[in-house]
C-alpha positions as CSV (number, residue, x, y, z in Angstrom):
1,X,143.5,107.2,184.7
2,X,141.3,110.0,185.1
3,X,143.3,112.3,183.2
4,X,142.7,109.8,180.3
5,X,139.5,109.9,180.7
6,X,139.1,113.4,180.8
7,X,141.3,113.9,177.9
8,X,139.0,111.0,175.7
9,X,135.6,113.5,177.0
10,X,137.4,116.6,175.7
11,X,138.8,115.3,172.8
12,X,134.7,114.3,172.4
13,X,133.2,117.1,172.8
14,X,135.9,119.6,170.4
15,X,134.9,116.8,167.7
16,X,131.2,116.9,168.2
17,X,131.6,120.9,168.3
18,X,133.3,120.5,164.9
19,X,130.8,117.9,164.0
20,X,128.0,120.6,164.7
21,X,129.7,123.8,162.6
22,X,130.3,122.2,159.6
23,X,126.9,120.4,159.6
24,X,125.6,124.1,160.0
25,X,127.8,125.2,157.3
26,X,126.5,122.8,154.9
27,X,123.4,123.6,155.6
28,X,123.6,127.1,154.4
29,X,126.0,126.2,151.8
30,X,124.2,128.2,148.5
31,X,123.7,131.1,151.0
32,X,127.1,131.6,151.6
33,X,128.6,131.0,147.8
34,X,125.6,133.8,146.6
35,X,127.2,136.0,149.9
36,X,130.7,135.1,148.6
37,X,129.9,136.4,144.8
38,X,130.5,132.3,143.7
39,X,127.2,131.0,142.8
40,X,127.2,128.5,140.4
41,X,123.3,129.3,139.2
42,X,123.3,132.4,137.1
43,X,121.4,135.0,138.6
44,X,118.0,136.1,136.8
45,X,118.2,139.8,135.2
46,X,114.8,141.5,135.3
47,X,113.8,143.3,132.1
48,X,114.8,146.8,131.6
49,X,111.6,149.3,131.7
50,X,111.5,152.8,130.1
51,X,111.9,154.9,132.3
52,X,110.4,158.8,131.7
53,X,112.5,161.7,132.6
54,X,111.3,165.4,133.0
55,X,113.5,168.1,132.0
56,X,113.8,170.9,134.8
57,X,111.7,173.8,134.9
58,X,113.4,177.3,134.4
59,X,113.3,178.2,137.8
60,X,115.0,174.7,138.7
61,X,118.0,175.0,136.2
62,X,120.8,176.1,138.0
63,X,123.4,178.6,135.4
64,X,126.8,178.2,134.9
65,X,127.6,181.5,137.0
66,X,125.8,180.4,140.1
67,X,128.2,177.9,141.0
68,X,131.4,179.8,142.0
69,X,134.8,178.4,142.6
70,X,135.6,179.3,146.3
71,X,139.1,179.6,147.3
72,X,140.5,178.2,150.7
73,X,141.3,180.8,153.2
74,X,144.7,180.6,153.7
């Protein structure tokens, strides 16, 4: 008898364990489906700005020569 009944407050307690991780679960539900890449609401793109970009100064540019192949020692 009391392995019954300790079997019935086991069995109990795994369901209400259950119980409580999928009530969690749903709770974050459109967190997860963003996280997972499966988000049914379209995500809002944010408008493109122009964007300014300086050209390098002399004594920045960097010459084709400066930038030598080294070979592995062997």
């Amino acid at each position: 008898m009391v392995h019954v009944l300790a079997s019935l407050a086991f069995t109990l307690v795994a369901v209400a364990g259950l119980g409580l991780i999928a009530l969690m679960l749903l709770q974050e539900q459109d967190k997860i489906m963003t996280a997972l890449g499966l988000s049914v609401e379209p995500t809002r793109r944010t408008a493109h700005r122009p964007v300014r970009v300086r050209t390098a100064g002399r004594w920045q540019a960097a010459s084709a020569m400066a930038a030598r192949p080294w070979r592995a020692a062997a």
